[in-house]
C-alpha positions as CSV (number, residue, x, y, z in Angstrom):
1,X,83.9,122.8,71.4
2,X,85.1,120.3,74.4
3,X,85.3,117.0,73.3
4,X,82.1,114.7,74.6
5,X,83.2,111.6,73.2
6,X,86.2,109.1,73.9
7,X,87.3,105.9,73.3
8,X,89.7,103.7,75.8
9,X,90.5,100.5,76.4
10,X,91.9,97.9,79.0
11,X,95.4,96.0,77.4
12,X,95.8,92.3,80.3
13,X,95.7,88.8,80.5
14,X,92.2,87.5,81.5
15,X,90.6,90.8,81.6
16,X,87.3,89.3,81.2
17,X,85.7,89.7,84.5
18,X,87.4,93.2,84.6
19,X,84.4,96.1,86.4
20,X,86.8,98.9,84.5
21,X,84.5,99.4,82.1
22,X,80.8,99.8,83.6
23,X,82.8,101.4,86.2
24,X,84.1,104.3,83.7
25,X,81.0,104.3,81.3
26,X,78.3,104.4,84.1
27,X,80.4,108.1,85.1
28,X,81.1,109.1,81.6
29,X,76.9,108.1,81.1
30,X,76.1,110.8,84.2
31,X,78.4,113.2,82.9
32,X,76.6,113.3,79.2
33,X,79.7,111.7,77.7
34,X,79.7,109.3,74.8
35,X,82.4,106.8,76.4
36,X,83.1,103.2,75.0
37,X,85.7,101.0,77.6
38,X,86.8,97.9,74.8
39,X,88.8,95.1,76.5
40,X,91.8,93.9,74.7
41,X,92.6,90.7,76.1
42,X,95.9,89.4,75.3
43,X,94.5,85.4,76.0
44,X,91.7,86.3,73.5
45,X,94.2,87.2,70.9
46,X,96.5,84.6,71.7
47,X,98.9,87.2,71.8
48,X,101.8,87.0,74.7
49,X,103.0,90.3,77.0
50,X,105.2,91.0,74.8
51,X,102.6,91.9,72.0
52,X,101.7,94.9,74.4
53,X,104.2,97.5,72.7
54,X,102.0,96.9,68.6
55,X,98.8,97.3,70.7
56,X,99.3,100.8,72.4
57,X,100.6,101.5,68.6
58,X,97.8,100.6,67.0
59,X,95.3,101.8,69.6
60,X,96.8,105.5,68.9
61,X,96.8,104.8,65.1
62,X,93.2,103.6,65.7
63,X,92.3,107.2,67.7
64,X,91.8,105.9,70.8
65,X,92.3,108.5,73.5
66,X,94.3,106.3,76.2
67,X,94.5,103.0,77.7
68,X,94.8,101.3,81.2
69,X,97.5,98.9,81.6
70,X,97.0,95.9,83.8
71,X,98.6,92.3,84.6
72,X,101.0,91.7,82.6
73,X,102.4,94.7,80.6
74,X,102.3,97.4,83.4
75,X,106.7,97.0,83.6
76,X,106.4,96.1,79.8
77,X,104.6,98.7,78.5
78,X,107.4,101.4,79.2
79,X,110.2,100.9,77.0
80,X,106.7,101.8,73.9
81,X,105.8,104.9,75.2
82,X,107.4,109.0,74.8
83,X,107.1,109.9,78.1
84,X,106.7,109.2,81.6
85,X,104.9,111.2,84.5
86,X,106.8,111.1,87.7
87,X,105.2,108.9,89.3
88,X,105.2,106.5,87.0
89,X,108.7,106.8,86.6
90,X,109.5,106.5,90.0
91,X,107.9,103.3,90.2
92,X,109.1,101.7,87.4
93,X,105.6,101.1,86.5
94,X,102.2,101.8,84.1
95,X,98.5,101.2,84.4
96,X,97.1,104.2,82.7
97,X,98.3,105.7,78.9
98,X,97.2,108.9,77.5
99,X,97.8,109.6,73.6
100,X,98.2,113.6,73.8
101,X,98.7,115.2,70.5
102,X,100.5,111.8,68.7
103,X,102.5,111.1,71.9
104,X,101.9,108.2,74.6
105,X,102.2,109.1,78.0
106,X,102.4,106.8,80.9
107,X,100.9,107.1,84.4
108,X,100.2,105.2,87.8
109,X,97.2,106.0,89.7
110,X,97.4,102.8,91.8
111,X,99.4,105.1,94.2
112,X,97.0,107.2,94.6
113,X,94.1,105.0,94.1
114,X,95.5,103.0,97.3
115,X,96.4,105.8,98.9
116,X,92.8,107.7,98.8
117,X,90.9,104.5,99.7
118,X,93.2,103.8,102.6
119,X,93.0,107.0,104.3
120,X,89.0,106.6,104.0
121,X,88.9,103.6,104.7
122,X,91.3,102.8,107.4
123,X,91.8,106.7,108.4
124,X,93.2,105.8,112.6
125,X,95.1,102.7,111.6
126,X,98.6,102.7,113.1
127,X,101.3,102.5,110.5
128,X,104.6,102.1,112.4
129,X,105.6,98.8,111.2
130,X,103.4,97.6,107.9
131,X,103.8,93.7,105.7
132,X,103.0,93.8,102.4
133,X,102.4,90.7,100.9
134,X,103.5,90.8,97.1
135,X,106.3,92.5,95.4
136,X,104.8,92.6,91.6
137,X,103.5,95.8,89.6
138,X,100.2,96.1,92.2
139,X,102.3,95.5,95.0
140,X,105.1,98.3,93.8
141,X,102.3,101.0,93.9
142,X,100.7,99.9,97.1
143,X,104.3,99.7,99.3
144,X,104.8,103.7,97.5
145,X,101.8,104.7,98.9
146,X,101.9,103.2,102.3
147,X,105.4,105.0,102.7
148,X,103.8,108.2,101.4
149,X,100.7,107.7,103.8
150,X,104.1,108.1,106.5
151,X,104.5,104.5,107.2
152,X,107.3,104.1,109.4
153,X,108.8,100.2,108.1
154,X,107.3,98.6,105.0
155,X,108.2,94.7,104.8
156,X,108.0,93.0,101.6
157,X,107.7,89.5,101.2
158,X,107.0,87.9,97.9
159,X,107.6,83.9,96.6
160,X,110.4,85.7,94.8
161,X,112.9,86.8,97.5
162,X,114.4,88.7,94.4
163,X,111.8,90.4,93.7
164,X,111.0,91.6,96.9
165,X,114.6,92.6,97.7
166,X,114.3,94.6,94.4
167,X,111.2,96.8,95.7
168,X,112.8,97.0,98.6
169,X,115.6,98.8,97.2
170,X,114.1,100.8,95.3
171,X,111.7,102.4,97.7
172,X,115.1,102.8,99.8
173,X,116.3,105.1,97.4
174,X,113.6,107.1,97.1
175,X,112.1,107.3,101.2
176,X,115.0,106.1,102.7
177,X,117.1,102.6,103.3
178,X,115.9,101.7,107.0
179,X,112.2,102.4,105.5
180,X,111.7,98.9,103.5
181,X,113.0,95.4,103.8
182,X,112.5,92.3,101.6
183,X,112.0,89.5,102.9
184,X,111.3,85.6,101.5
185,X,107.8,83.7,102.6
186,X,109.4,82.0,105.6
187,X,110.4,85.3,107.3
188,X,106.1,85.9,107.3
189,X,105.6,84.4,110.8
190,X,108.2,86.6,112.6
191,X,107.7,90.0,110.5
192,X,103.9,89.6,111.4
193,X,104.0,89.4,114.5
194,X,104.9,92.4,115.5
195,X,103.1,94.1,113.1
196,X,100.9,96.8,113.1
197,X,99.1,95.8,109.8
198,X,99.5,93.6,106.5
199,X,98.3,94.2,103.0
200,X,98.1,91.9,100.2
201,X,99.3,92.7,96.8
202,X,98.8,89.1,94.7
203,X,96.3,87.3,92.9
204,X,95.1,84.9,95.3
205,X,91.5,85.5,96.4
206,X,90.5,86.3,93.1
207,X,87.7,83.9,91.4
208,X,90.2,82.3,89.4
209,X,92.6,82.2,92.5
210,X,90.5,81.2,95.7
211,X,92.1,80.4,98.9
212,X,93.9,82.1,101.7
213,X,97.5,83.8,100.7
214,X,99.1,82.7,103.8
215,X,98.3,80.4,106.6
216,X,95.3,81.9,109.0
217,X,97.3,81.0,111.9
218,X,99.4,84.0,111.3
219,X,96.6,86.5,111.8
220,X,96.1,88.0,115.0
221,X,93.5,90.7,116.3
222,X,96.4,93.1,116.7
223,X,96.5,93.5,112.5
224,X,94.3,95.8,110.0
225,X,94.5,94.3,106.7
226,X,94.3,95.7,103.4
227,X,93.5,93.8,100.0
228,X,94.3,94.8,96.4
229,X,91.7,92.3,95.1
230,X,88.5,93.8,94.3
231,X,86.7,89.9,92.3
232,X,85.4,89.4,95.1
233,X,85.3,92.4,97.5
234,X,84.6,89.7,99.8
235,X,88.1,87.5,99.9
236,X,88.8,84.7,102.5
237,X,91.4,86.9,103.7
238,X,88.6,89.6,105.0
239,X,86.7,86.9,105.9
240,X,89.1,85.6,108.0
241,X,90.6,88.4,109.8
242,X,87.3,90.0,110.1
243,X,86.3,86.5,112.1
244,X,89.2,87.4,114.5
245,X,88.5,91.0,115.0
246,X,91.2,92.8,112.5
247,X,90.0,96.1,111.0
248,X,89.7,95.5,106.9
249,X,89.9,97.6,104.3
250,X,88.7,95.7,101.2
251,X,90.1,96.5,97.0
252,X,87.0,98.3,95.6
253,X,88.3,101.8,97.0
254,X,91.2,101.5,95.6
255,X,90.3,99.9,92.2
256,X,86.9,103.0,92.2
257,X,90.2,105.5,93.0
258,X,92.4,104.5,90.6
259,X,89.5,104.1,88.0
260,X,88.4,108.1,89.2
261,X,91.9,109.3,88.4
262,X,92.7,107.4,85.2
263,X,89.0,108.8,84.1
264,X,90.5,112.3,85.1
265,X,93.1,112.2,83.1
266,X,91.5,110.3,80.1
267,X,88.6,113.3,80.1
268,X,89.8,116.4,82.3
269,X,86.6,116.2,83.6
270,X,86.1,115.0,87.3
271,X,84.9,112.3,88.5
272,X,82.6,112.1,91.1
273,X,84.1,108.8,93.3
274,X,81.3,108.6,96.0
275,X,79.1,107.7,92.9
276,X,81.7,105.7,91.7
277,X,82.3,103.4,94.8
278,X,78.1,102.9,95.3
279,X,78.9,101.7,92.0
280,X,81.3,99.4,92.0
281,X,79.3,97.6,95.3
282,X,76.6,97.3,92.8
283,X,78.6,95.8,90.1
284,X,80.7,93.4,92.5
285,X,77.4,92.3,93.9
286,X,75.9,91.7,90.8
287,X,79.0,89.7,89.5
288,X,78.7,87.5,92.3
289,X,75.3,86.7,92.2
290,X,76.3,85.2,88.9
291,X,78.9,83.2,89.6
């Protein structure tokens, strides 16, 4: 007989607030699935990133059927598991672990996850010359998609001007060297203005992290912009750059997409995602209202 029930889990820092799991249970719920989503918060524990490798153990020796991996473990995570898909690999990077016959297996699907919601959501937008803001394990999945969406130049710019010459490298060697760039915060006013559109990649705009991530001064009608942040859908950044006219895209497509895929791969069932992003307006909503 299939299988019809699963257990998963979230492993992060401040995973609270996460939607991940009414998001998966409410599909899993339609689909006639007995599904439990338990958070495993590392500040609940008291545990550090480093704890991350003993949890995936013990979730497998515990039966689980996979985890995602969020903030901060995603780079972490790796060295603990058997195998890698390609993707994954190629970005250096985790959020989603299935356990398949006694093995853990790592995937992304925040490259595709961005991907799909950017090419519904921001299907015309020029992509010629493209700033990403943010250089960490969202932000190495988002520049990977834009590039295989056919962006022409992604720019990188991150507090760390280490890390984003790091990214920038290696998306040169897999799409090309004159295709990315790092660049340090003070390089933001130049790079944006000439370009085509920016998408954000850090924490800031989240609950815990309100604020703009970059002077409003350096918006200008001429830009789409993307957000990764998804608590609120609603960030000052869309606020703003929706004041000046900019086309926005905001993170609940891409966290609904990612969440569709990781579902996929938990189950081998599929997901239905219009359901799933209906949902996640619902839950967003309903998550600000209490707040």
């Amino acid at each position: 007989m299939p299988q019809d029930s699963y257990l998963v889990g979230l492993i992060g820092s401040g995973i609270g607030p996460s939607l991940s799991p009414a998001l998966h249970e409410r599909e899993a719920d339609r689909q006639g699935l007995r599904y439990l989503y338990r958070l495993i918060d590392l500040d609940r524990l008291g545990a550090g990133p480093a704890a991350v490798g003993d949890l995936v153990r013990a979730a497998r020796d515990l039966g689980f059927d996979g985890l995602n991996i969020t903030h901060p473990c995603k780079q972490l995570v790796i060295p603990h598991l058997d195998a890698l898909a390609p993707q994954a690999e190629a970005l250096g990077a985790v959020n989603t672990v299935v356990f398949e016959g006694g093995r853990a297996v790592g995937h992304n699907t925040d490259v595709t996850g961005f991907a799909a919601s950017f090419a519904r959501g921001l299907p015309d937008a020029p992509l010629d010359r493209v700033v990403q803001l943010g250089a960490g394990g969202a932000g190495a999945a988002v520049a990977h998609a834009l590039l295989t969406l056919g962006a022409g130049h992604v720019t990188v710019v991150d507090a760390l001007p280490e890390r984003a010459a790091d990214l920038a490298a290696s998306l040169g060697r897999h799409f090309g060297a004159e295709r990315a760039a790092g660049a340090a915060l003070d390089a933001l006013p130049a790079v944006l203005t000439a370009a085509d559109g920016l998408v954000h990649a850090t924490p800031t705009g989240m609950a815990a992290h309100p604020g703009l991530p970059l002077p409003a001064r350096l918006l200008h009608p001429g830009l789409w912009v993307a957000e990764v942040v998804y608590r609120p859908l609603e960030t000052e950044l869309l606020r703003t750059a929706r004041a000046l006219g900019c086309a926005t895209l905001d993170g609940g497509g891409m966290a609904v997409f990612q969440a569709a895929d990781a579902f996929r791969l938990f189950t081998g069932r599929e997901p239905d995602s219009t359901r799933m992003l209906t949902d996640i307006t619902e839950l967003a909503g309903a998550t600000a209202a209490r707040q």
